[in-house]
PDB file with SEQRES, HELIX, SHEET and CRYST1 records, atoms N, CA, C and O in Angstrom:
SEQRES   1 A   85  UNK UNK UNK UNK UNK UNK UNK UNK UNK UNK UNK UNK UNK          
SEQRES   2 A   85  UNK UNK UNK UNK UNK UNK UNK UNK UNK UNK UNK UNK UNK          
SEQRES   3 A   85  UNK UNK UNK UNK UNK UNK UNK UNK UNK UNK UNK UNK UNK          
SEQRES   4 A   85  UNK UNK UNK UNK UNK UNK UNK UNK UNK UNK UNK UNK UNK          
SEQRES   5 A   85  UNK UNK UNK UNK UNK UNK UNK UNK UNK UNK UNK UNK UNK          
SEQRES   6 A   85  UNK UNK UNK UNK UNK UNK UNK UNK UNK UNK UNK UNK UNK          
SEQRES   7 A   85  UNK UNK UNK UNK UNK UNK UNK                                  
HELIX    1 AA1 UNK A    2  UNK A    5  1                                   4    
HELIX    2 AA2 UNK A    8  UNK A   10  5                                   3    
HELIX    3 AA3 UNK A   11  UNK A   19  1                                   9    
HELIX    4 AA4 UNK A   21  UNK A   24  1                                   4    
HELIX    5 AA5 UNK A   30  UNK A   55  1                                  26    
HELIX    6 AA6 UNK A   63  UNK A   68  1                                   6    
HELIX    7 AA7 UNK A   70  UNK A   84  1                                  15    
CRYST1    1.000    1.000    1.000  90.00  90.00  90.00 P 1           1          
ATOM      1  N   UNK A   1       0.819  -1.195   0.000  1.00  0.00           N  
ATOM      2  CA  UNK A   1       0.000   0.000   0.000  1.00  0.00           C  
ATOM      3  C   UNK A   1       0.862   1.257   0.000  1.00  0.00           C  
ATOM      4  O   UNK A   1       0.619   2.226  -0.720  1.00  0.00           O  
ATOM      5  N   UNK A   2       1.871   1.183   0.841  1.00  0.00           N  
ATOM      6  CA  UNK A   2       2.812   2.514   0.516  1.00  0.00           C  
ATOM      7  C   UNK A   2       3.473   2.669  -0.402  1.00  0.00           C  
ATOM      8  O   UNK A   2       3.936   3.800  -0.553  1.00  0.00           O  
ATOM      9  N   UNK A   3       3.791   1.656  -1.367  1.00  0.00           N  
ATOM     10  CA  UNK A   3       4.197   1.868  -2.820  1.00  0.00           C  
ATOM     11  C   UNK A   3       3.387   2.421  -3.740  1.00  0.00           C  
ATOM     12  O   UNK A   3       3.791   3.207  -4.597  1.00  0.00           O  
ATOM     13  N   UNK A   4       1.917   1.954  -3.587  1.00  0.00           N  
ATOM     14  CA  UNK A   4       1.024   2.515  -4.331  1.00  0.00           C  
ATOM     15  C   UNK A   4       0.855   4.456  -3.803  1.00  0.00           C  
ATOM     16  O   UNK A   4       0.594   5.494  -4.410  1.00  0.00           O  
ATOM     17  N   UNK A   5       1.198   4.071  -2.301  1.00  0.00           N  
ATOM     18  CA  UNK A   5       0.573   5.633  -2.412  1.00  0.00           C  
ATOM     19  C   UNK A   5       1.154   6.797  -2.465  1.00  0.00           C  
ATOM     20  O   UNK A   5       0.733   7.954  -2.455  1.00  0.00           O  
ATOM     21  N   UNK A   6       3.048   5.917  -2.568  1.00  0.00           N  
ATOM     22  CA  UNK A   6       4.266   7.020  -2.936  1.00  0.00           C  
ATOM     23  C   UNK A   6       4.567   6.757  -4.846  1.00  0.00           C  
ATOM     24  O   UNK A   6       5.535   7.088  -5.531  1.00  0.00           O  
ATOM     25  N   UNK A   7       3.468   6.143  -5.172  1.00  0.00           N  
ATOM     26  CA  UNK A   7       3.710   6.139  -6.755  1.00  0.00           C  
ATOM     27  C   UNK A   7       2.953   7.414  -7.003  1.00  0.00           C  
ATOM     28  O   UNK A   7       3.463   8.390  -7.553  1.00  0.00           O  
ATOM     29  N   UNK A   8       1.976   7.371  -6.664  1.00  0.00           N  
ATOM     30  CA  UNK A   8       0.577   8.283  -6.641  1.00  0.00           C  
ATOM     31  C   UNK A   8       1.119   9.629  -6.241  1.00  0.00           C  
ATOM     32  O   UNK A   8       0.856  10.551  -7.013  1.00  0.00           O  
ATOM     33  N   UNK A   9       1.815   9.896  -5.193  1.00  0.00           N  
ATOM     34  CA  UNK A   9       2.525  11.523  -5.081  1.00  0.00           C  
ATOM     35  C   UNK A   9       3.314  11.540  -5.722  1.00  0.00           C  
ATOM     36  O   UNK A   9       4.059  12.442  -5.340  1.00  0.00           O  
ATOM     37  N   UNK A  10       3.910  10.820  -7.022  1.00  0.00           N  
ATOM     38  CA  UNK A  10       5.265  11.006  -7.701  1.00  0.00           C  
ATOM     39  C   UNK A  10       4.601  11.809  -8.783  1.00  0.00           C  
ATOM     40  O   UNK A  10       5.380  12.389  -9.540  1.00  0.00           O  
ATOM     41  N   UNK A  11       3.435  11.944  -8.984  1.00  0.00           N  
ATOM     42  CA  UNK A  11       3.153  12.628 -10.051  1.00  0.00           C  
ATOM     43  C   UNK A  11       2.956  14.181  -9.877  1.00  0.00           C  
ATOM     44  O   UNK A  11       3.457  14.975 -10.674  1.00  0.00           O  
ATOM     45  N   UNK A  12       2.214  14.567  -8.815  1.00  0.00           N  
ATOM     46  CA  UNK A  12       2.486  16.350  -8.211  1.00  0.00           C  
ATOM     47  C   UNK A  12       3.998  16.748  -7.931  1.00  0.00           C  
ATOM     48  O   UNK A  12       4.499  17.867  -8.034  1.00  0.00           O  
ATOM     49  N   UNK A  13       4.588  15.587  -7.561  1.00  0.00           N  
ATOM     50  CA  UNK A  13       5.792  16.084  -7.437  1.00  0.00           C  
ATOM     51  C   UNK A  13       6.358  16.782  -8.848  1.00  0.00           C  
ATOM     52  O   UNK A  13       6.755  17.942  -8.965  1.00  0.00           O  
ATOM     53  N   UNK A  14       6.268  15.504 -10.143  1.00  0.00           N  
ATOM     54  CA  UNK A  14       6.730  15.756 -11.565  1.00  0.00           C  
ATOM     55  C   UNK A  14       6.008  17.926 -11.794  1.00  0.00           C  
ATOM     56  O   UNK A  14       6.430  18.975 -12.282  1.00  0.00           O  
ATOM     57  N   UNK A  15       4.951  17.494 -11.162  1.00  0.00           N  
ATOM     58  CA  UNK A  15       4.124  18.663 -11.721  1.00  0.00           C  
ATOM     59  C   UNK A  15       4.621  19.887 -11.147  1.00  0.00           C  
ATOM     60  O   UNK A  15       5.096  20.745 -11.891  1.00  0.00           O  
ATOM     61  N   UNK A  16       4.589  19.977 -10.479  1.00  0.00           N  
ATOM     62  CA  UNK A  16       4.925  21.088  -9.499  1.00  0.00           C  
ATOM     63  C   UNK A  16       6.944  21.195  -9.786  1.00  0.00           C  
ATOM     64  O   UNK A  16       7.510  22.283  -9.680  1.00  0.00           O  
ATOM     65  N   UNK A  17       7.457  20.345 -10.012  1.00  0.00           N  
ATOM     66  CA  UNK A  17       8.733  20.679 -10.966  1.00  0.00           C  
ATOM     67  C   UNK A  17       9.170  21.243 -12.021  1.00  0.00           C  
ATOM     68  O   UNK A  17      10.255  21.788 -12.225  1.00  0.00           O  
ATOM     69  N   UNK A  18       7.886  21.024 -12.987  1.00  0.00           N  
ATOM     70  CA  UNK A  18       7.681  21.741 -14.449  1.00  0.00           C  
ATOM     71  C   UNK A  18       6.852  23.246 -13.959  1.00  0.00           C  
ATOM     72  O   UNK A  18       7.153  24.370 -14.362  1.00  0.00           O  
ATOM     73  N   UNK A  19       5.949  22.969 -13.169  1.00  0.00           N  
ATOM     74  CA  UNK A  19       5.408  24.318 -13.243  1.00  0.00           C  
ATOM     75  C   UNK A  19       5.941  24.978 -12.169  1.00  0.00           C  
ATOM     76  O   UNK A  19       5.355  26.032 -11.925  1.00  0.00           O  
ATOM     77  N   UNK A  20       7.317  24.579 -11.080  1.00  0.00           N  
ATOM     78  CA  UNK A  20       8.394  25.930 -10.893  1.00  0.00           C  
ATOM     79  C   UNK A  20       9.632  26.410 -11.925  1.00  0.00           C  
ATOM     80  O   UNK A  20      10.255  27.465 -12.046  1.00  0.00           O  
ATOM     81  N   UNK A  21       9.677  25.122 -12.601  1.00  0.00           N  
ATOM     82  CA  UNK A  21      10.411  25.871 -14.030  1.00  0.00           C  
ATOM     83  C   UNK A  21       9.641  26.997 -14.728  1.00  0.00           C  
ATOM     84  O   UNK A  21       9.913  28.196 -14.778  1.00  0.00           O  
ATOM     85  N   UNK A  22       8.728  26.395 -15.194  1.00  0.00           N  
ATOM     86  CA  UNK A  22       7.700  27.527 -15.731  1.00  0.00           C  
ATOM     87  C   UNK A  22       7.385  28.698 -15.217  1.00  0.00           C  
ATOM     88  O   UNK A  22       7.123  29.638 -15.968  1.00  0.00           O  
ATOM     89  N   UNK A  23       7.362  28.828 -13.892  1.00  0.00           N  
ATOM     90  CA  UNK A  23       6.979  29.954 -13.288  1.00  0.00           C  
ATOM     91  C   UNK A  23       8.293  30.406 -13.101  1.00  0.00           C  
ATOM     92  O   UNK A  23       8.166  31.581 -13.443  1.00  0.00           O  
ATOM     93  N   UNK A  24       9.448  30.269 -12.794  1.00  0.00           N  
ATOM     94  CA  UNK A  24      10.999  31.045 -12.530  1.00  0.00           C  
ATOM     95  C   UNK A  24      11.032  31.577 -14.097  1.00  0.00           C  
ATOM     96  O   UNK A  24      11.891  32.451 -14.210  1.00  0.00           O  
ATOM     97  N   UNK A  25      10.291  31.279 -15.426  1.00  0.00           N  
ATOM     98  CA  UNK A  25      10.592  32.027 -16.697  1.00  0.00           C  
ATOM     99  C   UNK A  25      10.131  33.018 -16.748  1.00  0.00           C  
ATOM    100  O   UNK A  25      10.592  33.657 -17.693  1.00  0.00           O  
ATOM    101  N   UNK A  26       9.076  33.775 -15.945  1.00  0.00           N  
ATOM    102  CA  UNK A  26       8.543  34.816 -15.930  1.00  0.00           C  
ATOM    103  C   UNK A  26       8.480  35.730 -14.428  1.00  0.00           C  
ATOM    104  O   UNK A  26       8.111  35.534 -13.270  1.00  0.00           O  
ATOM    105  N   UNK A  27       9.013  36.710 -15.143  1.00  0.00           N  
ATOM    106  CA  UNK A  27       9.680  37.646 -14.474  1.00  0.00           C  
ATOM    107  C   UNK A  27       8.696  38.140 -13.266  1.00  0.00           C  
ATOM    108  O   UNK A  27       9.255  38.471 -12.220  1.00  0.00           O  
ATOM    109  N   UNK A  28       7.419  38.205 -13.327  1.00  0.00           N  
ATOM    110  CA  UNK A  28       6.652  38.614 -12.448  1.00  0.00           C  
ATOM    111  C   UNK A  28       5.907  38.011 -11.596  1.00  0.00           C  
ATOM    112  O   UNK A  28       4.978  38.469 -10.931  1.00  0.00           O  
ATOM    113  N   UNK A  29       6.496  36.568 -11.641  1.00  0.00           N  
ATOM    114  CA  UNK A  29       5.740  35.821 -10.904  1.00  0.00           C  
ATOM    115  C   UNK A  29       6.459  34.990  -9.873  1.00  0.00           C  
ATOM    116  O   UNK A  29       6.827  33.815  -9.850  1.00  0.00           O  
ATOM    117  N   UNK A  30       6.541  36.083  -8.956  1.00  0.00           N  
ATOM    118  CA  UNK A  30       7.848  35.514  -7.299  1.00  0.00           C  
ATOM    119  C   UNK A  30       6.925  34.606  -6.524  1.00  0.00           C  
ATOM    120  O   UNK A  30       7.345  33.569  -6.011  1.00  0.00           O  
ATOM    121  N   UNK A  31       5.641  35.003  -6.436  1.00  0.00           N  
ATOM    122  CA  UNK A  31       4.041  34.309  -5.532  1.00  0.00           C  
ATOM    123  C   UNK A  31       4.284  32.895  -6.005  1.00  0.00           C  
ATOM    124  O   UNK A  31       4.755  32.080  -5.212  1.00  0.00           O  
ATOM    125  N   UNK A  32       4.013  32.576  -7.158  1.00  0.00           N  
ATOM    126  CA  UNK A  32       4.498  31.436  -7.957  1.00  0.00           C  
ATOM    127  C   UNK A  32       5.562  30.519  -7.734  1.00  0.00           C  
ATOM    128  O   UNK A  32       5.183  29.376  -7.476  1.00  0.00           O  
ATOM    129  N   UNK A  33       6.676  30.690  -7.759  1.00  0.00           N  
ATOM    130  CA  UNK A  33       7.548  29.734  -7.220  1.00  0.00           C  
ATOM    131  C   UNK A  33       7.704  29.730  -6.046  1.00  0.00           C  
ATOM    132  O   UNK A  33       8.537  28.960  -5.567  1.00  0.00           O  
ATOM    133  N   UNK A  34       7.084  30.437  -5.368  1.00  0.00           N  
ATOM    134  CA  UNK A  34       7.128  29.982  -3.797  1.00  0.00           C  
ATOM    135  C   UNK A  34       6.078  29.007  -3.925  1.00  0.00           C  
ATOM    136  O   UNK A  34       6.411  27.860  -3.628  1.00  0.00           O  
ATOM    137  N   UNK A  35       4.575  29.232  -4.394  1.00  0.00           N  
ATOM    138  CA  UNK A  35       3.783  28.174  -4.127  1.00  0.00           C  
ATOM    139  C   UNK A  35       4.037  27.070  -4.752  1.00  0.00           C  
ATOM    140  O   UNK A  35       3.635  26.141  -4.052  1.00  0.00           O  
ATOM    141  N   UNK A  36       4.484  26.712  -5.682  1.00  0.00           N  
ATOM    142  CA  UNK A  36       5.072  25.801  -6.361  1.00  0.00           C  
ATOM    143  C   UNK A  36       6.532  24.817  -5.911  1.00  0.00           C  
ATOM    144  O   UNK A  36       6.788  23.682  -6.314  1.00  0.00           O  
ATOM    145  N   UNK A  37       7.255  25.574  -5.062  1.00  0.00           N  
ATOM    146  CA  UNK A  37       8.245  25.319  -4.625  1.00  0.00           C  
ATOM    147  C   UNK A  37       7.433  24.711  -2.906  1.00  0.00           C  
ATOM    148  O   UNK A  37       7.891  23.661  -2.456  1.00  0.00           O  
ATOM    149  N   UNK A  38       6.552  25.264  -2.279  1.00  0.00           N  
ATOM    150  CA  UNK A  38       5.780  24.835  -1.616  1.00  0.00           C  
ATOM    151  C   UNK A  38       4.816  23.273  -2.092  1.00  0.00           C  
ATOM    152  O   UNK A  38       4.901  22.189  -1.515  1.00  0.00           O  
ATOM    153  N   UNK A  39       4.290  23.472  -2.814  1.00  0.00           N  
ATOM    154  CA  UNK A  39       3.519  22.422  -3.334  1.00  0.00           C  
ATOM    155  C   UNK A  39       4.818  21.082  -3.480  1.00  0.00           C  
ATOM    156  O   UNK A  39       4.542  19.998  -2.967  1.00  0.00           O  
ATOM    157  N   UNK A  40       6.135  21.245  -4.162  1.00  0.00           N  
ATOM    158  CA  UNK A  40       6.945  20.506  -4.267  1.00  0.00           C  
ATOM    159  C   UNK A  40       7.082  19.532  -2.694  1.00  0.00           C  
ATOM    160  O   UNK A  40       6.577  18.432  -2.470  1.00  0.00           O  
ATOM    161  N   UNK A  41       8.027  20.472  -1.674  1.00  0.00           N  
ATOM    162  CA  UNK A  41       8.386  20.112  -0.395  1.00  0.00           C  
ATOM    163  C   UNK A  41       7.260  19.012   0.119  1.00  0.00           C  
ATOM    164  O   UNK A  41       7.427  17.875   0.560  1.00  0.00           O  
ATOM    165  N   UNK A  42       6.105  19.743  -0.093  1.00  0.00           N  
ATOM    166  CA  UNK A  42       4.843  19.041   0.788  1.00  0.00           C  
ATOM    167  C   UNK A  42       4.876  17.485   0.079  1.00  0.00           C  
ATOM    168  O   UNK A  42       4.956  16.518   0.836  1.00  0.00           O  
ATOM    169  N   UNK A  43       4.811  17.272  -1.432  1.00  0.00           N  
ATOM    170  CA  UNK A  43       4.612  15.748  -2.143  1.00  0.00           C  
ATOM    171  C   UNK A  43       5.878  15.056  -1.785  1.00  0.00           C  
ATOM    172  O   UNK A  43       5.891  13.912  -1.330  1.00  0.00           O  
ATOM    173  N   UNK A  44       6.770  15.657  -1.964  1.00  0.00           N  
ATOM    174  CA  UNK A  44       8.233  14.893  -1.509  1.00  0.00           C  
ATOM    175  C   UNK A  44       8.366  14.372   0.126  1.00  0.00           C  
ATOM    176  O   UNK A  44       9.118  13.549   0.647  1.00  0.00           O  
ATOM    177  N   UNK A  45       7.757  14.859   0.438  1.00  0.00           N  
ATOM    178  CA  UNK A  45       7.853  15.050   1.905  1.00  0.00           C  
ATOM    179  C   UNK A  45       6.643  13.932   2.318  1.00  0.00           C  
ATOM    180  O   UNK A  45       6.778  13.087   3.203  1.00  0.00           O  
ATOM    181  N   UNK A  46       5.729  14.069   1.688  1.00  0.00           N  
ATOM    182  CA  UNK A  46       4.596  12.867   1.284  1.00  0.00           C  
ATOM    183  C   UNK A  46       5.031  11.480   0.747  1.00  0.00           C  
ATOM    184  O   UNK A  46       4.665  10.417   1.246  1.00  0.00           O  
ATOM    185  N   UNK A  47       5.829  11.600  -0.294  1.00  0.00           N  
ATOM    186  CA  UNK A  47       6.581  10.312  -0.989  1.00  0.00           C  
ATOM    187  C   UNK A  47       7.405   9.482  -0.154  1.00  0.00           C  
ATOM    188  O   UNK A  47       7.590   8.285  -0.373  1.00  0.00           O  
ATOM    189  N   UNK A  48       7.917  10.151   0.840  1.00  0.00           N  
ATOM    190  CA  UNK A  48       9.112   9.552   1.924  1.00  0.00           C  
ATOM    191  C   UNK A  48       8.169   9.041   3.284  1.00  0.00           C  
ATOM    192  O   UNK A  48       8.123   8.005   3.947  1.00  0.00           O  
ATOM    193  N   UNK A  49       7.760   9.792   3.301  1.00  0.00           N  
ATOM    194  CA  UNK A  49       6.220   9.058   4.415  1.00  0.00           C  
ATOM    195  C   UNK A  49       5.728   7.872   3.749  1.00  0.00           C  
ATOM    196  O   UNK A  49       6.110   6.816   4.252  1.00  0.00           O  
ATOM    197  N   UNK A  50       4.812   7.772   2.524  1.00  0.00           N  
ATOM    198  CA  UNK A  50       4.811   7.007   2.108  1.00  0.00           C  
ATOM    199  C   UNK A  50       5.322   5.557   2.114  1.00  0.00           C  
ATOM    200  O   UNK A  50       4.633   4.594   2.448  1.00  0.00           O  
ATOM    201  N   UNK A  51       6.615   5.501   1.705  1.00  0.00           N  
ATOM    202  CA  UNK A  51       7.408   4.619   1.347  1.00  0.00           C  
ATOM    203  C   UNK A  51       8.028   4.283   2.908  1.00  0.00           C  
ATOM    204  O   UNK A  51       7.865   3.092   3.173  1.00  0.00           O  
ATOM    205  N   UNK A  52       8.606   4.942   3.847  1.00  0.00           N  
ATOM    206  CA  UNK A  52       9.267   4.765   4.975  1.00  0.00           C  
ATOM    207  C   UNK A  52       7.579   3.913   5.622  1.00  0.00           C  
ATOM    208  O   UNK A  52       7.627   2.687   5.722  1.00  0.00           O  
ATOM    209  N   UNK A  53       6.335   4.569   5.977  1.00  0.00           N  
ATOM    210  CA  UNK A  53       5.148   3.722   6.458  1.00  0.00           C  
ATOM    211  C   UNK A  53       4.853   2.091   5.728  1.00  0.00           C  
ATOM    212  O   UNK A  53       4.393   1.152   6.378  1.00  0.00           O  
ATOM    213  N   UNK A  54       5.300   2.002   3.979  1.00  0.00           N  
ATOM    214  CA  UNK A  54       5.233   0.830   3.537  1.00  0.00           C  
ATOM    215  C   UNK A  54       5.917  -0.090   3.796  1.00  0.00           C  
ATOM    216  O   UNK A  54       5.565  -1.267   3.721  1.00  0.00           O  
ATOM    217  N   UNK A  55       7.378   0.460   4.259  1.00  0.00           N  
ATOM    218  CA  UNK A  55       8.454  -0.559   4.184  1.00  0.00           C  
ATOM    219  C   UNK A  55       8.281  -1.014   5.766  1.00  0.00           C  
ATOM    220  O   UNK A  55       8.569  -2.208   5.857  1.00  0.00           O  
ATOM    221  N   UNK A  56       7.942  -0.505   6.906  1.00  0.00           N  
ATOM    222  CA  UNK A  56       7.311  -0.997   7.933  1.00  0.00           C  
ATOM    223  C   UNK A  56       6.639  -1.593   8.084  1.00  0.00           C  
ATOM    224  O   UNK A  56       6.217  -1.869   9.207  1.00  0.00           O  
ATOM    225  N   UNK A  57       6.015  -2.316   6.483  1.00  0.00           N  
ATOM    226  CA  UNK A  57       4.603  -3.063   7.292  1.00  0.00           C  
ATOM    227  C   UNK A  57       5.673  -4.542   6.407  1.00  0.00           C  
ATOM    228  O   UNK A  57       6.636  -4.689   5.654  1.00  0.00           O  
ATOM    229  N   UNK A  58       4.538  -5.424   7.254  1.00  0.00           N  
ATOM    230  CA  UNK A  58       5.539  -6.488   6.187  1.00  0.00           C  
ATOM    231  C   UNK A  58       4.380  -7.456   4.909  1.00  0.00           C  
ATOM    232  O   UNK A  58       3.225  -7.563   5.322  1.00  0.00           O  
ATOM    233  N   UNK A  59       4.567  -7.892   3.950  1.00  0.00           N  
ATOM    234  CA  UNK A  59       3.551  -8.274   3.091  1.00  0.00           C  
ATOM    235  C   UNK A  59       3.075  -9.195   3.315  1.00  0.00           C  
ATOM    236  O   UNK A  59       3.848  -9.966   3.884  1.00  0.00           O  
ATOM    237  N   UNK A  60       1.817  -9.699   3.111  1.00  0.00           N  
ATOM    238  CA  UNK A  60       1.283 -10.835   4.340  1.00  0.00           C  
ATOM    239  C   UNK A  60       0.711 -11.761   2.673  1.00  0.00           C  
ATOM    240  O   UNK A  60       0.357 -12.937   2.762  1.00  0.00           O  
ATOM    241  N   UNK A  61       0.705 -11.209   1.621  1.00  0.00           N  
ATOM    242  CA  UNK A  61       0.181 -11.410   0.253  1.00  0.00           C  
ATOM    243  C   UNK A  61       1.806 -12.350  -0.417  1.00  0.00           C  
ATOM    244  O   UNK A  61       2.874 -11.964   0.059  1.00  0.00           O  
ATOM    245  N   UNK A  62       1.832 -13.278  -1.261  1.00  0.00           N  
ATOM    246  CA  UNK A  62       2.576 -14.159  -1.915  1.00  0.00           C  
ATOM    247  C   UNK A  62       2.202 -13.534  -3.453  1.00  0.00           C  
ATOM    248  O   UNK A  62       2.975 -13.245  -4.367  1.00  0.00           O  
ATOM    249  N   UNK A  63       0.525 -13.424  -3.379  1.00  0.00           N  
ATOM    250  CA  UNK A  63      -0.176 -12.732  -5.003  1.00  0.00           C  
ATOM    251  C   UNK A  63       0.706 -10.981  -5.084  1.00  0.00           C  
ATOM    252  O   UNK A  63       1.450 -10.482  -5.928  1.00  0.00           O  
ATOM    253  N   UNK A  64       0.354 -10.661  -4.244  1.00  0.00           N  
ATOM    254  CA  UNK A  64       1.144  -8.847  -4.253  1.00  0.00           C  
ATOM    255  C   UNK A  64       2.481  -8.784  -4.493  1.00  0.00           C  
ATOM    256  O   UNK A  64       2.905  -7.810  -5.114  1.00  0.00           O  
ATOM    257  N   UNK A  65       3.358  -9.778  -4.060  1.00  0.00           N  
ATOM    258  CA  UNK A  65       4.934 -10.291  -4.453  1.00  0.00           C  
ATOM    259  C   UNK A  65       4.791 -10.587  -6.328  1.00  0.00           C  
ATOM    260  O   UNK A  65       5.271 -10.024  -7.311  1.00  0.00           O  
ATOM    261  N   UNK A  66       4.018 -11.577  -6.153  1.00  0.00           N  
ATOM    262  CA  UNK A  66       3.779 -11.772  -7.954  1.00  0.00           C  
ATOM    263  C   UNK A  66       3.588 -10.811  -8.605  1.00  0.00           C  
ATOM    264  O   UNK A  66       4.176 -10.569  -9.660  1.00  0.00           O  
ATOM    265  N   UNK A  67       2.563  -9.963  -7.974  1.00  0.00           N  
ATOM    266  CA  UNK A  67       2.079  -8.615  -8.879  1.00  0.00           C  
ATOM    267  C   UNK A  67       3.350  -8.009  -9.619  1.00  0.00           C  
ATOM    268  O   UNK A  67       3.345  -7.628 -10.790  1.00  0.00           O  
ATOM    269  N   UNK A  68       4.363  -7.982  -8.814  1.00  0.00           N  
ATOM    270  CA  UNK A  68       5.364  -7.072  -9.047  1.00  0.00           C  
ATOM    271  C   UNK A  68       6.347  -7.580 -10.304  1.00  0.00           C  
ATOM    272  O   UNK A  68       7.229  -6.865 -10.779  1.00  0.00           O  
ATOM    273  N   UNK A  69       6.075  -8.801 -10.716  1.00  0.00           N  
ATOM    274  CA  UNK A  69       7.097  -9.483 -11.471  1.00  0.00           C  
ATOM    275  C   UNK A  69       6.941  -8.903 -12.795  1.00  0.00           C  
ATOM    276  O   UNK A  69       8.019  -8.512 -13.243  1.00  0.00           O  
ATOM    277  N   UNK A  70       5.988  -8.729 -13.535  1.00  0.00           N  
ATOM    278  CA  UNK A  70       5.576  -8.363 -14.580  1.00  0.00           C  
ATOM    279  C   UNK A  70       5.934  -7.017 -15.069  1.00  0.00           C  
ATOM    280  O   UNK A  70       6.457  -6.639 -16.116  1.00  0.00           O  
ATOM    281  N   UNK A  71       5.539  -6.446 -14.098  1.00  0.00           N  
ATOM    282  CA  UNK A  71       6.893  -4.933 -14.624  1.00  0.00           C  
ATOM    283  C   UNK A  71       8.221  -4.698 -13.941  1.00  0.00           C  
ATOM    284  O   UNK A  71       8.638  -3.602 -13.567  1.00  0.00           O  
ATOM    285  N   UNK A  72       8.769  -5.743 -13.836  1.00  0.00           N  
ATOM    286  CA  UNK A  72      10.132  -5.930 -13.164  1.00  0.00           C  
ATOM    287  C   UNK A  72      10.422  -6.438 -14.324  1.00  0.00           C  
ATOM    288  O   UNK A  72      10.796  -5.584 -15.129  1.00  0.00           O  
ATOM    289  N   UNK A  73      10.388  -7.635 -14.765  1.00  0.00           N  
ATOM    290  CA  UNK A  73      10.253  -8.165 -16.662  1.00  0.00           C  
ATOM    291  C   UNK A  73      10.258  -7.157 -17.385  1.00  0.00           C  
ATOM    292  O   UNK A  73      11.118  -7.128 -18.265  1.00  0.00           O  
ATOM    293  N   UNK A  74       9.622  -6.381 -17.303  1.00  0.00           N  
ATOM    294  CA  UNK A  74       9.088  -4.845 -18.675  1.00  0.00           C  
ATOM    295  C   UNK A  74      10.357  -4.519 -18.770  1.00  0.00           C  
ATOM    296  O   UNK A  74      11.019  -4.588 -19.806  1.00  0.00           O  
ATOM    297  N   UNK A  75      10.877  -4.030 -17.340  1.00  0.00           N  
ATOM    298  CA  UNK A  75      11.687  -2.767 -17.087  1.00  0.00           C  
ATOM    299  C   UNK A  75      13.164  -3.548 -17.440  1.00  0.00           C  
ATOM    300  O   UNK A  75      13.838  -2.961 -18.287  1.00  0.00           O  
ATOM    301  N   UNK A  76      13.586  -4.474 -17.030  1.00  0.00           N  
ATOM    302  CA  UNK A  76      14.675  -5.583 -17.671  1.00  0.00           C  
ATOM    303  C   UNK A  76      14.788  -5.214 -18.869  1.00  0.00           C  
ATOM    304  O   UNK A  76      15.509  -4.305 -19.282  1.00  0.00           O  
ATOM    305  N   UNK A  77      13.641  -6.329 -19.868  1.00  0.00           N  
ATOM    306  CA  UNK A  77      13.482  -6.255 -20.868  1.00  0.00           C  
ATOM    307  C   UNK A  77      13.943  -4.542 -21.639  1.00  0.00           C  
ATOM    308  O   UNK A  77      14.728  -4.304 -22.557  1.00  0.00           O  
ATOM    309  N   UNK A  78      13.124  -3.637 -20.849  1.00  0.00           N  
ATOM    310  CA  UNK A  78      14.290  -2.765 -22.093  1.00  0.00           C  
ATOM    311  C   UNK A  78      15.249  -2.073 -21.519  1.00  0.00           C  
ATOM    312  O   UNK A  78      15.798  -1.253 -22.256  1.00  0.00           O  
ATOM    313  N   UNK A  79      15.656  -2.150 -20.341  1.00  0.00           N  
ATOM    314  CA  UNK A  79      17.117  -2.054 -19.928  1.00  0.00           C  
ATOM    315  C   UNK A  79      18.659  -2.933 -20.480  1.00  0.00           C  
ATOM    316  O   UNK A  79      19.807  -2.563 -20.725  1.00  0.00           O  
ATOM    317  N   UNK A  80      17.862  -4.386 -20.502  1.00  0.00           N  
ATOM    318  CA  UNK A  80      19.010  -5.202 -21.181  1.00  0.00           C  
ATOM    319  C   UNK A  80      20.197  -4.822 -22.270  1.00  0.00           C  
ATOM    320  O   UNK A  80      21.426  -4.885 -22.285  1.00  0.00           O  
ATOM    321  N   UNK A  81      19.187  -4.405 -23.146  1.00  0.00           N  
ATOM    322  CA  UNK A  81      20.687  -4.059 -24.093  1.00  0.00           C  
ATOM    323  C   UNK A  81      22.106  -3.184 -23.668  1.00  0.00           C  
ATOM    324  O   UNK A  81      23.304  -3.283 -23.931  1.00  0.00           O  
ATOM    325  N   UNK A  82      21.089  -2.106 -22.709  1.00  0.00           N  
ATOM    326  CA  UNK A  82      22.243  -1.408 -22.453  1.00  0.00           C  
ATOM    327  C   UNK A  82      23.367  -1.872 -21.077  1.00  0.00           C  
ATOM    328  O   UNK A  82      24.373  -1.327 -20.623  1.00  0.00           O  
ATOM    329  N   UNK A  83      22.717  -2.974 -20.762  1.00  0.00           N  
ATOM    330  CA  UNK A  83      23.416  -3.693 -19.448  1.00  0.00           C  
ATOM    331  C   UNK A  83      23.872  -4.977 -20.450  1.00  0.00           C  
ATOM    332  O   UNK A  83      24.448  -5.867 -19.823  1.00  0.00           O  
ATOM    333  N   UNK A  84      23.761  -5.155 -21.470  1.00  0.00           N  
ATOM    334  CA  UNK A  84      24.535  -6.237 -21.797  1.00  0.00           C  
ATOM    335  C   UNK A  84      25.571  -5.664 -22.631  1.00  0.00           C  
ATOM    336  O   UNK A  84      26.610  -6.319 -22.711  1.00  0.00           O  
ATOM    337  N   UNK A  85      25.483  -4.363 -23.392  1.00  0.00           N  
ATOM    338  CA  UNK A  85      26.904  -3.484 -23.925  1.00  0.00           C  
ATOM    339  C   UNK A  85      27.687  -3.522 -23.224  1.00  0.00           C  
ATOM    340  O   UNK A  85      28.752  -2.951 -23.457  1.00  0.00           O  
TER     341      UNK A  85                                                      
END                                                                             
């Protein structure tokens, strides 16, 4: 469950990264990267909660272990070439 729910804040995090880039391009908008730079701290800060509360629990599921194989395979699969260069 804490993997799922530090996958799930990885995406405001992405967001709030692009839109303090975006907002540091324009000159008049200081309000902006503070809230944005705010919005950042808070998901990151969320993601590590997350993950530190998941890794505390222990998996009581053998099926939820399986779950994971299939995009562990994906991610191999197109990593390989460059780990077998």
């Amino acid at each position: 469950m804490g993997v799922v729910a530090a996958s799930a804040l990885v995406y405001p995090v992405l967001v709030s990264a692009v839109m303090l880039v975006l907002a540091q391009l324009q000159p008049a908008r200081g309000w902006a990267v503070g809230l944005w730079s705010v919005v950042g701290v808070l998901s990151s800060v969320g993601v590590v909660a997350a993950v530190r509360w998941g890794a505390a629990r222990r998996v009581l599921s053998l099926w939820l272990l399986l779950g994971l194989a299939p995009p562990v395979l994906f991610e191999l699969w197109l990593v390989w070439p460059r780990l077998a260069a």
